[in-house]
TORTOR-928863 format. One record per residue (C-alpha): residue number from 0; residue in one letter; x, y, z. Coordinates in pm, 1 decimal, padded with zeros to 6 digits, always signed. Layout:
<pts>
[NUM; 'A'; [X; Y; Z]]
...
</pts>
This chain:
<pts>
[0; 'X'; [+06535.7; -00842.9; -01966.6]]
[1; 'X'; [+06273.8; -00566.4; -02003.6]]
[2; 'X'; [+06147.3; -00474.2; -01650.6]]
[3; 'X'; [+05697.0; -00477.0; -01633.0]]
[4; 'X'; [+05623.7; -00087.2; -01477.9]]
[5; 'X'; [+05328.8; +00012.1; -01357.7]]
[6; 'X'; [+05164.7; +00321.1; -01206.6]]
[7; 'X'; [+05077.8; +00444.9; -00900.0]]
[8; 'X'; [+04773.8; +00656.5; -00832.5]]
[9; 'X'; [+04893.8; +00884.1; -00542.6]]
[10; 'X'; [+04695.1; +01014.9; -00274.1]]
[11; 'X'; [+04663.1; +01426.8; -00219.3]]
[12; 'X'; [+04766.8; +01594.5; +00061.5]]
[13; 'X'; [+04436.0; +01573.9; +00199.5]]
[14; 'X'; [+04331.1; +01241.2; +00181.1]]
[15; 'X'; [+04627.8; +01178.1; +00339.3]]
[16; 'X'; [+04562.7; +01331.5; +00648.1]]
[17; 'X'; [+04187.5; +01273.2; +00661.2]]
[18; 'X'; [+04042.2; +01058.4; +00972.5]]
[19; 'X'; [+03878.8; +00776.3; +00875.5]]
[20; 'X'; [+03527.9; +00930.9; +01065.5]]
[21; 'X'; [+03557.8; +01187.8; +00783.6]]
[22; 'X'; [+03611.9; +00875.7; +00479.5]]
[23; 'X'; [+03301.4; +00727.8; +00664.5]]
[24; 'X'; [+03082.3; +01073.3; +00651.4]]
[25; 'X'; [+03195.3; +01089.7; +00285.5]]
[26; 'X'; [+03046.6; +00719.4; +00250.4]]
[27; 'X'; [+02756.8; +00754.7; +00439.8]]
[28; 'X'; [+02390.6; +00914.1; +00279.5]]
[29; 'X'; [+02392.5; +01307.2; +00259.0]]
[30; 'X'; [+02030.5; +01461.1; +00387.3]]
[31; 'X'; [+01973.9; +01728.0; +00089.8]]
[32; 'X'; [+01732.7; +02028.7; +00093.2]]
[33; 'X'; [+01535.9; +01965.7; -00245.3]]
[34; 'X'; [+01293.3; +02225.7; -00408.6]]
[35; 'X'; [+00951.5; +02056.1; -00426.1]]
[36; 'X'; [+00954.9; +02145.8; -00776.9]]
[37; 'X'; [+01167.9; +01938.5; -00869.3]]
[38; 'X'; [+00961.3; +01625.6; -00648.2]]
[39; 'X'; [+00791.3; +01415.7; -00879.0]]
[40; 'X'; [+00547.2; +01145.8; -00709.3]]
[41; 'X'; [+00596.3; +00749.9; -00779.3]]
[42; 'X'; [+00516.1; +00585.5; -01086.8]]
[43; 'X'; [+00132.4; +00452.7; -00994.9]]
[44; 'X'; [+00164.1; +00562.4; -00622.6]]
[45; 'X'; [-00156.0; +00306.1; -00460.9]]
[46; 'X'; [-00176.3; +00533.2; -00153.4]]
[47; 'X'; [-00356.6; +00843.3; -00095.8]]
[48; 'X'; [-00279.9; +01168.5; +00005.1]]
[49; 'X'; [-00577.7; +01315.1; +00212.5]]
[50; 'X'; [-00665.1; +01651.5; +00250.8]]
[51; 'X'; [-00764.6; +01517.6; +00635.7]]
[52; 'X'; [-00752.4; +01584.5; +01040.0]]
[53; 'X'; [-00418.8; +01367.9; +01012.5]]
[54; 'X'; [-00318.2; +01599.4; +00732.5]]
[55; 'X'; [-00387.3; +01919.7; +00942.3]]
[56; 'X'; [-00221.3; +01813.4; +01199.3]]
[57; 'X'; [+00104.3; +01733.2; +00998.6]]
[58; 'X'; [+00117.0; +02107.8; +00861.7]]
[59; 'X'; [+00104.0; +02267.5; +01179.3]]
[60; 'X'; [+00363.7; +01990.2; +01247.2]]
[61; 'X'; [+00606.6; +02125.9; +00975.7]]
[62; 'X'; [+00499.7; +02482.2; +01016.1]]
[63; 'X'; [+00628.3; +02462.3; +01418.7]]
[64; 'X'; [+00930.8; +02235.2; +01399.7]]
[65; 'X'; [+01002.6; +02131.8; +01040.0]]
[66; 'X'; [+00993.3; +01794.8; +00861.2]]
[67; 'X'; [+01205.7; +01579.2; +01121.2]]
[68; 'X'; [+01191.7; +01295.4; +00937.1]]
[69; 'X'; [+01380.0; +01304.1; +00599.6]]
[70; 'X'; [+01192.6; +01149.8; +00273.7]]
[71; 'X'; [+01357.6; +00958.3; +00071.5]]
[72; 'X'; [+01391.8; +01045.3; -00380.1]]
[73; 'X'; [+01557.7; +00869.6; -00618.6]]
[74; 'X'; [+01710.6; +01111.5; -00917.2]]
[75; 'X'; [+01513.0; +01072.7; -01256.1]]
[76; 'X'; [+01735.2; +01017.6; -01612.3]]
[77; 'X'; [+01568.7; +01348.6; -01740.0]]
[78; 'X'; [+01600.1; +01568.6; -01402.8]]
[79; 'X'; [+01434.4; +01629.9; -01112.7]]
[80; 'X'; [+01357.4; +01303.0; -00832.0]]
[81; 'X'; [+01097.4; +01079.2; -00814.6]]
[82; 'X'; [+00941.1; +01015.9; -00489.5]]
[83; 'X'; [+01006.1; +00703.5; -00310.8]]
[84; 'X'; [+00904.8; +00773.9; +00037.9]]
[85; 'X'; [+00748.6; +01131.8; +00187.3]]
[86; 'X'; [+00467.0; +01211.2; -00030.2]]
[87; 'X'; [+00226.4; +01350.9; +00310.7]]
[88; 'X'; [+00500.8; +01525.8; +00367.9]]
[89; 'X'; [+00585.6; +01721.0; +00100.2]]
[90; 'X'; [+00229.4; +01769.1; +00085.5]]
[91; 'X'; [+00212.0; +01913.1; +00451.4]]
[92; 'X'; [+00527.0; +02116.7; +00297.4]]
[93; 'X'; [+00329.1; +02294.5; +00063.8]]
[94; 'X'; [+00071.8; +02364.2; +00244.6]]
[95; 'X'; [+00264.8; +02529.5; +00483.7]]
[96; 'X'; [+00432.9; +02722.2; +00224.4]]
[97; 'X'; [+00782.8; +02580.3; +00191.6]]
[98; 'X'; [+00990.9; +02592.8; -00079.2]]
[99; 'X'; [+01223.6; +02280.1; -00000.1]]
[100; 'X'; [+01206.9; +01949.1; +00220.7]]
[101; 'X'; [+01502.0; +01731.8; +00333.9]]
[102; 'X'; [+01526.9; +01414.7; +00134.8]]
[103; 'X'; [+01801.5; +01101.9; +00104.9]]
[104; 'X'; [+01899.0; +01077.8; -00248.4]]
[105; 'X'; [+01932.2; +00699.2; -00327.6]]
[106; 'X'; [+02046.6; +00576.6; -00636.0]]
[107; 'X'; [+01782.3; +00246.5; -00664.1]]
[108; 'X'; [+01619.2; +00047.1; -00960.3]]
[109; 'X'; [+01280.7; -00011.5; -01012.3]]
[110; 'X'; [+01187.7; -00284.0; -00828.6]]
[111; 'X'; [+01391.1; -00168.0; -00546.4]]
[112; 'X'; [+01222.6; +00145.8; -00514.2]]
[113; 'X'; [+00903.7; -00034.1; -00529.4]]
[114; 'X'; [+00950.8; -00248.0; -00235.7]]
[115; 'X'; [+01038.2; +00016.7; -00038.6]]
[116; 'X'; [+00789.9; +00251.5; -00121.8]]
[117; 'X'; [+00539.4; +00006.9; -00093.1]]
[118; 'X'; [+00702.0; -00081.5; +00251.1]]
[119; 'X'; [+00745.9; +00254.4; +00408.4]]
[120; 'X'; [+00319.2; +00302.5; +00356.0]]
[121; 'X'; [+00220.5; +00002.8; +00463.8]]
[122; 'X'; [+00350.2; +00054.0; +00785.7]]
[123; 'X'; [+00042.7; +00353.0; +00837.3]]
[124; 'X'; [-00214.0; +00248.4; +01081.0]]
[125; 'X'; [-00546.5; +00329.7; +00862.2]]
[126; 'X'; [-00468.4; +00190.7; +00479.6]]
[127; 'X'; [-00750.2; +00147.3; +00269.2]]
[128; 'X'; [-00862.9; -00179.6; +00096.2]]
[129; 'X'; [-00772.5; -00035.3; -00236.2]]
[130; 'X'; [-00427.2; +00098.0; -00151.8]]
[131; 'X'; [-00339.3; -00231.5; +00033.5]]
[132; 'X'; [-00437.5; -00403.7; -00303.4]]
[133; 'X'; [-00260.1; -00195.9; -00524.4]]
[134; 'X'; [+00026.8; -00223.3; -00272.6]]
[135; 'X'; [+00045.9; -00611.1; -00214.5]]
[136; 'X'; [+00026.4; -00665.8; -00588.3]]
[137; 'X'; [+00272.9; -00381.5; -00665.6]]
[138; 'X'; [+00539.0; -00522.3; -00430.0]]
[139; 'X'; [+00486.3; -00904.1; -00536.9]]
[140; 'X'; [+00540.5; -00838.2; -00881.5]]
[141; 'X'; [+00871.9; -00637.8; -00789.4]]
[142; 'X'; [+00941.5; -00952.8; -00547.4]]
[143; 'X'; [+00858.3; -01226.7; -00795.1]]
[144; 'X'; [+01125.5; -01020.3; -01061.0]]
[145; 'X'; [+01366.3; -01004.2; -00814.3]]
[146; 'X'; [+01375.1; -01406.8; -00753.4]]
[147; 'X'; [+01468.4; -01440.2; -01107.0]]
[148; 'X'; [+01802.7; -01311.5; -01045.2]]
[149; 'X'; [+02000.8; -01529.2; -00797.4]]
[150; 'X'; [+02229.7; -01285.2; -00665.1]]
[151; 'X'; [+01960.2; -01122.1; -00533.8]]
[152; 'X'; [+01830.8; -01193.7; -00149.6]]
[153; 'X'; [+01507.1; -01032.8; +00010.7]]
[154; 'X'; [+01711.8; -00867.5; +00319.5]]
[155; 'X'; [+01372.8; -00859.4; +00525.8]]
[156; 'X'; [+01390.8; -01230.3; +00628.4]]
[157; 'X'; [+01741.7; -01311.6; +00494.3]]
[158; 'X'; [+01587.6; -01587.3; +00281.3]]
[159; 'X'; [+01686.9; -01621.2; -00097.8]]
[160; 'X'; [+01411.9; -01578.8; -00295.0]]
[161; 'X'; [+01470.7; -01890.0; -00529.4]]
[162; 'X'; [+01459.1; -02112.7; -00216.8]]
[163; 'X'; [+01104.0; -01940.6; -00077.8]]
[164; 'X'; [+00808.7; -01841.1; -00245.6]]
[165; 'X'; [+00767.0; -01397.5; -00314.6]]
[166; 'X'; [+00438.8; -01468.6; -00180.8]]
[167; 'X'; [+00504.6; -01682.5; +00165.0]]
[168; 'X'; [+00801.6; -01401.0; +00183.0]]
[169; 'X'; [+00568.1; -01111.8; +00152.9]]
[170; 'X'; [+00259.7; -01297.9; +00386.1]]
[171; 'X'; [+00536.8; -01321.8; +00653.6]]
[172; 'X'; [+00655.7; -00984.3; +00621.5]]
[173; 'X'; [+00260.2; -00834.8; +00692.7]]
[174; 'X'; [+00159.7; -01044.1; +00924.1]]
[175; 'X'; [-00134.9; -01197.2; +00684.9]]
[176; 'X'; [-00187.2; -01533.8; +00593.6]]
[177; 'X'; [-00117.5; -01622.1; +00204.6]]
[178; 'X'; [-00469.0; -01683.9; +00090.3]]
[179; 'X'; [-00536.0; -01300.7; +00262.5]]
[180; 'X'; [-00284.4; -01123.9; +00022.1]]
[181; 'X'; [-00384.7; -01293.6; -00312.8]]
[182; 'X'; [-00743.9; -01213.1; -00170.0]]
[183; 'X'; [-00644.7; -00874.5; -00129.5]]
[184; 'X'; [-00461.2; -00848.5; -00453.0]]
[185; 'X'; [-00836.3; -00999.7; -00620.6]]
[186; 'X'; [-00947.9; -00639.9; -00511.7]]
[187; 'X'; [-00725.9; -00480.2; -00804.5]]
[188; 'X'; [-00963.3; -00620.4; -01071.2]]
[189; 'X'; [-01226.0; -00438.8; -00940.8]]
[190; 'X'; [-01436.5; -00169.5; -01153.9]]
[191; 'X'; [-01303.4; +00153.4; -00989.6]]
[192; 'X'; [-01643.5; +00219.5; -00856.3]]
[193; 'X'; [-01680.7; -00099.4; -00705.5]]
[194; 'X'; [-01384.5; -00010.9; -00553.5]]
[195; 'X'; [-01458.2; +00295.5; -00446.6]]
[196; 'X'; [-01781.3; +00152.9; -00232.4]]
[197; 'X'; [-01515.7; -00100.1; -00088.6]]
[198; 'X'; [-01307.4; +00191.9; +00055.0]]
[199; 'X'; [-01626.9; +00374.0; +00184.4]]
[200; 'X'; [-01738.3; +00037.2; +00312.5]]
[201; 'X'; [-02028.7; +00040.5; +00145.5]]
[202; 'X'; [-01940.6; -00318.4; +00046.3]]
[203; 'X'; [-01803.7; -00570.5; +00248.6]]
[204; 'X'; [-01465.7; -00738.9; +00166.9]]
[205; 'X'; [-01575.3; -01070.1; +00124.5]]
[206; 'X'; [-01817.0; -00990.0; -00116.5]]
[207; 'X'; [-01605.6; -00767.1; -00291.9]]
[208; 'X'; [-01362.8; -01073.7; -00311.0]]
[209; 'X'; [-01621.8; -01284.3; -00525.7]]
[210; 'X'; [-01744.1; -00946.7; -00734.0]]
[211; 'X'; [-01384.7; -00913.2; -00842.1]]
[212; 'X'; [-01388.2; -01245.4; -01048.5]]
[213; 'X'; [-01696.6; -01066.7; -01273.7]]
[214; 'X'; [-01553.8; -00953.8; -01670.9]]
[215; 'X'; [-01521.2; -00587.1; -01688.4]]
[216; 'X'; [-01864.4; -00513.1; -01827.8]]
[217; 'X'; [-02038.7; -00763.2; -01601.0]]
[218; 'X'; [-01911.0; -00487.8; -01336.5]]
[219; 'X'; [-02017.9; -00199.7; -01512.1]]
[220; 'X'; [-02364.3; -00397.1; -01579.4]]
[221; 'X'; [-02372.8; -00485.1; -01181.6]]
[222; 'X'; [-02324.7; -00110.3; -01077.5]]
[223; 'X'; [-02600.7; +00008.3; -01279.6]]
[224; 'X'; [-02840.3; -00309.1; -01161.9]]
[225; 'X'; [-02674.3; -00209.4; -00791.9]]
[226; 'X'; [-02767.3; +00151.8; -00789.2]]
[227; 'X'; [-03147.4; +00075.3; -00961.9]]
[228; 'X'; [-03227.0; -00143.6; -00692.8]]
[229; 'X'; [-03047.2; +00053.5; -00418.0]]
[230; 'X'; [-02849.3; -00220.1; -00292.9]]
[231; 'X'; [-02505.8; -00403.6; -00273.8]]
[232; 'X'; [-02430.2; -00828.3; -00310.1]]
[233; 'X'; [-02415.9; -01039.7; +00021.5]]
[234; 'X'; [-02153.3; -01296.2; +00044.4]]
[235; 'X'; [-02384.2; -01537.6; -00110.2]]
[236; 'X'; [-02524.9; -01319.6; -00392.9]]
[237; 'X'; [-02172.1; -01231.6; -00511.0]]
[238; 'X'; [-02062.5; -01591.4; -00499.0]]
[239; 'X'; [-02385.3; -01692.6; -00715.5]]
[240; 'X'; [-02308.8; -01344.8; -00913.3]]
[241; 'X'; [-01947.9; -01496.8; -01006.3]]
[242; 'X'; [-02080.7; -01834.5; -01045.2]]
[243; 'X'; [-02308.9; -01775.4; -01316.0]]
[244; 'X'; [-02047.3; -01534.9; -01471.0]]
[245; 'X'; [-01786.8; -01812.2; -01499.9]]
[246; 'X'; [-02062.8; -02056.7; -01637.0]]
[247; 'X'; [-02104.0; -01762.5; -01866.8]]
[248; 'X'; [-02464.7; -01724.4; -01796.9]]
[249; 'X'; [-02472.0; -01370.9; -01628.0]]
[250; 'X'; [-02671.0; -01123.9; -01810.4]]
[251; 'X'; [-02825.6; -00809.1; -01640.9]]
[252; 'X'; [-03181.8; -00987.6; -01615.2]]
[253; 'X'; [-03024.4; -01242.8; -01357.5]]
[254; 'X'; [-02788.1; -00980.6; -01162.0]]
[255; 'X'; [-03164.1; -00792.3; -01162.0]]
[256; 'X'; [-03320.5; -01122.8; -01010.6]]
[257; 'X'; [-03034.5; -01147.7; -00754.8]]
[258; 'X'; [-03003.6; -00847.5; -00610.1]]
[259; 'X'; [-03371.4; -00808.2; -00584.1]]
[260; 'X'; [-03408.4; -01088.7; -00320.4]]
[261; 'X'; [-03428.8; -00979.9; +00043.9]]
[262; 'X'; [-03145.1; -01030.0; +00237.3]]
[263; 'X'; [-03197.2; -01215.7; +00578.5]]
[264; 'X'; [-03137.4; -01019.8; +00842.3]]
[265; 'X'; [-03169.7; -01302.2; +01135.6]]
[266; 'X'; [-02878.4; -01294.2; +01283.7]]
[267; 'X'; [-02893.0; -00889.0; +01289.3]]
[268; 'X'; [-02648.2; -00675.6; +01456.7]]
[269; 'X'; [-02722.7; -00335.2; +01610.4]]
[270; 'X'; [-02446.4; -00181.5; +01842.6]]
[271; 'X'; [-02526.1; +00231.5; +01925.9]]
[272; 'X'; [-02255.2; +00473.9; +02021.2]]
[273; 'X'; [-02346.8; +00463.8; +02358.3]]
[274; 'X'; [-02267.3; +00083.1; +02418.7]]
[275; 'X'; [-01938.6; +00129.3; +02226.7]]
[276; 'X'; [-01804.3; +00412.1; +02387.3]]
[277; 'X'; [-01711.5; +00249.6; +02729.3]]
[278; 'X'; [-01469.3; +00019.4; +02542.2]]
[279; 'X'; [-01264.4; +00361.3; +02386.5]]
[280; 'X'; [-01086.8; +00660.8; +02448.2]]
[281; 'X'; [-01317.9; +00966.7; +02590.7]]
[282; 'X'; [-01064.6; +01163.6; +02274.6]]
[283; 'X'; [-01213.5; +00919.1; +02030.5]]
[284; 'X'; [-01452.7; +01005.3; +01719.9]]
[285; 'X'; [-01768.1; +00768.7; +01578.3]]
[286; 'X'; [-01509.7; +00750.7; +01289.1]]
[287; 'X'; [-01200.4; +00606.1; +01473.1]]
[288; 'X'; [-01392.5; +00355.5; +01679.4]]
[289; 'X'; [-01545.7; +00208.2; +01374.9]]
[290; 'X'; [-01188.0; +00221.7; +01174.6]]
[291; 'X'; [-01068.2; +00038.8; +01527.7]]
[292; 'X'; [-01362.8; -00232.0; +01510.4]]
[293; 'X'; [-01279.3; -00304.8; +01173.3]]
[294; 'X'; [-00928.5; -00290.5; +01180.4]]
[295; 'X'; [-00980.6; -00628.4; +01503.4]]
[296; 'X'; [-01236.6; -00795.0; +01269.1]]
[297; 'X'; [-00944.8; -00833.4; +01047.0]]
[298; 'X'; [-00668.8; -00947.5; +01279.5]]
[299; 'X'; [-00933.4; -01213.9; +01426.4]]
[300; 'X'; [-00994.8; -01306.0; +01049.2]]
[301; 'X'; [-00674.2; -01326.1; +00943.9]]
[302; 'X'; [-00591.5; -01537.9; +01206.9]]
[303; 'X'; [-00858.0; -01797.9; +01160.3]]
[304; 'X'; [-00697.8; -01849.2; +00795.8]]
[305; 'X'; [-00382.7; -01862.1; +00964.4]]
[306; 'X'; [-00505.6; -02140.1; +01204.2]]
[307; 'X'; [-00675.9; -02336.5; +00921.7]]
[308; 'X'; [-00379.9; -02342.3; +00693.1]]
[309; 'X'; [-00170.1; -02524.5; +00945.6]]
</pts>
């Protein structure tokens, strides 16, 4: 009777006698010094790196004690890494004249690197309209791809995506109601102009809500009947200006008639520096209180949708 053989794969010497702390190191992520060469940013990065006081201060940051966080790359099929998480940094790297920055080389697919790039921004204090936009939509679509599969599960919240909505996943995650991240996610249709004045808060979000529902040329149209008549779209003028759009009766003759009606100013606001600046830090500029007041008008809005969806 014909005996089965098989072989055995024997272990070295060394792996022998190697402690099972040392199989663990070999297991665990390596921190790597890459050449910022070879650093490529992320596929449609939304956020911004800004040549800014919080930039400044990062250099001299790096320049003193190094980057003490690591960022994290995954490698790219033709060489080099893309950028998942770190691009301030290796920013504040160059500028301070490195060659190389630690990084955490993670082997991830697309969506995956997605989600967390999207998640290691949005964690900033000051994100702009536009890159939260970008963002939310960004990491939704990467969300809503990885529901299709089921052995997939969104770690986050421990919830299978099959059995819970991407978007009640992703509202839960930031803190914002539901209706606030497809409302923020409306801002991506925007004319990059448009845009632009939302960032510089030149228009108001609401507005810029309703504006985003306008065709493509209606926009461009609007920005040229905007900056004629030196003016942006109230709530209510950019709710009639997407009304008449959608009944497909907006031509530049009624945007003209729109936006040249006065705006009521009865319920008028005027708050000077003076009155503000016993609420805030003696260290604090004009420019971070009003990024602070905005940043509570939103939590108080966000709430009230909060309270009204229940």
């Amino acid at each position: 009777m014909a005996v089965k053989t098989r072989k055995l794969s024997l272990s070295s010497y060394d792996d022998l006698f190697r402690s099972s702390d040392n199989r663990e190191a070999d297991q665990r992520e390596q921190i790597i010094e890459l050449p910022l060469k070879q650093l490529h940013p992320f596929k449609n990065h939304p956020f911004h790196v800004r040549d800014d006081e919080a930039m400044a201060r990062t250099v001299e940051s790096v320049k003193e004690y190094g980057v003490l966080t690591p960022g994290i790359a995954r490698p790219l099929p033709k060489g080099g890494y893309e950028i998942v998480a770190g691009h301030r940094r290796k920013h504040a790297c160059e500028l301070a004249g490195l060659a190389t920055m630690p990084f955490i080389v993670r082997e991830m697919d697309d969506d995956t690197a997605t989600i967390l790039m999207c998640d290691s921004n949005l964690q900033r204090e000051n994100i702009l309209p536009s890159e939260r936009a970008f963002a939310y939509k960004m990491k939704l679509e990467a969300m809503n791809r990885q529901g299709h599969r089921s052995d997939l599960t969104c770690s986050q919240v421990g919830n299978k995506l099959p059995n819970k909505k991407s978007s009640e996943i992703l509202a839960e995650q930031m803190g914002e109601s539901k209706n606030q991240i497809f409302r923020y996610i409306r801002l991506a249709e925007l004319n990059p102009d448009l845009l632009q004045l939302v960032d510089d808060r030149k228009i108001a979000f609401n507005p810029a809500v309703e504006m985003s529902y306008l065709k493509p040329e209606e926009q461009s149209q609007l920005l040229s009947v905007m900056a004629a008549q030196e003016a942006t779209p109230s709530l209510s003028q950019a709710q009639r200006l997407k009304r008449y759009s959608q009944e497909g009766k907006l031509s530049e003759d009624v945007m003209d008639a729109i936006m040249s009606e006065e705006k009521k100013e009865v319920d008028r606001i005027t708050l000077t520096s003076d009155k503000l600046k016993q609420y805030f830090p003696k260290s604090f500029t004009p420019r971070q209180m009003e990024e602070t007041i905005f940043k509570l008008l939103e939590q108080w809005q966000q709430k009230r949708e909060r309270d009204m969806e229940r």
